[in-house]
N, C-alpha and C positions, 0 to 999 in steps of 0.2 A: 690450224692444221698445217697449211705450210710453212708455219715460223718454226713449230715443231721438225720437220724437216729437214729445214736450214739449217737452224742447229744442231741436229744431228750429224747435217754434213760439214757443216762447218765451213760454209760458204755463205754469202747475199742475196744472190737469186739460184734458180734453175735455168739454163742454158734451154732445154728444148722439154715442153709437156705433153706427153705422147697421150691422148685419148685411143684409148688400147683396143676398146670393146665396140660395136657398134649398137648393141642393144641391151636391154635389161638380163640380167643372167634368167636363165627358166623359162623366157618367152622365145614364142614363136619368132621368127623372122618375119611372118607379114602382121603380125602387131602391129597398129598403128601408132600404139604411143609409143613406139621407139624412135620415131622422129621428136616425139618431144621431149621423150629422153634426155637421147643427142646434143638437141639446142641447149639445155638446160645446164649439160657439164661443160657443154662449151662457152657457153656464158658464165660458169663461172669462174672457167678459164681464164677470159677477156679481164677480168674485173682485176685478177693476182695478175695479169700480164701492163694493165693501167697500174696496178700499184710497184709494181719494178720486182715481183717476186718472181715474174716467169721472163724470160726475154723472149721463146717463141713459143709457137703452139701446132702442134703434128696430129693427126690421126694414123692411125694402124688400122687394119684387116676392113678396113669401108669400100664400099664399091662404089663406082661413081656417081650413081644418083644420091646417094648417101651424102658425100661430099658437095654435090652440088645444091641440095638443100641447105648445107651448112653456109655456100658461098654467097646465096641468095639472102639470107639473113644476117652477115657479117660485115664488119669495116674491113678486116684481113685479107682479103681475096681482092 
C-alpha cells in the first residue's frame, strides 16, 4: 500500500505520516478499543518507518492522554 503511493508520488519515502484520526470512525470517544486502535496504526507506522518508507511519524487532533499512551508503548518518544 505504500509502495503504491510512492510511486504515485514518485518519490522513496514520505517525509512525515500524520495519524489523522484518533479513533475508530462511528465510535464513541469513551470506546475503549480506541486506544487499541491507536497502538495498532501506529505500529504499523513503526514498521514502514524501520523499512525507510516513512522518515517521521506525527498525530493530529489527539489529546494528551492520547498521546501519552502512544509514548508509553513506543521507542519514538
Amino acid at each position: 500500500m505504500v509502495q503504491n503511493s510512492l510511486d504515485c508520488l514518485k518519490c522513496g519515502y514520505i517525509d512525515l505520516q500524520l495519524v489523522h484520526y484518533p479513533k475508530d470512525w462511528g465510535t464513541s470517544d469513551k470506546n475503549p478499543e480506541n486506544s487499541d486502535h491507536r497502538m495498532r496504526i501506529y505500529r504499523v507506522f513503526e514498521e514502514y518507518k524501520d523499512s525507510g518508507y516513512i522518515r517521521s511519524i506525527g498525530v493530529s487532533n489527539f489529546e494528551g492522554s492520547m498521546n501519552f499512551g502512544i509514548m508509553l508503548n513506543t521507542d519514538l518518544f
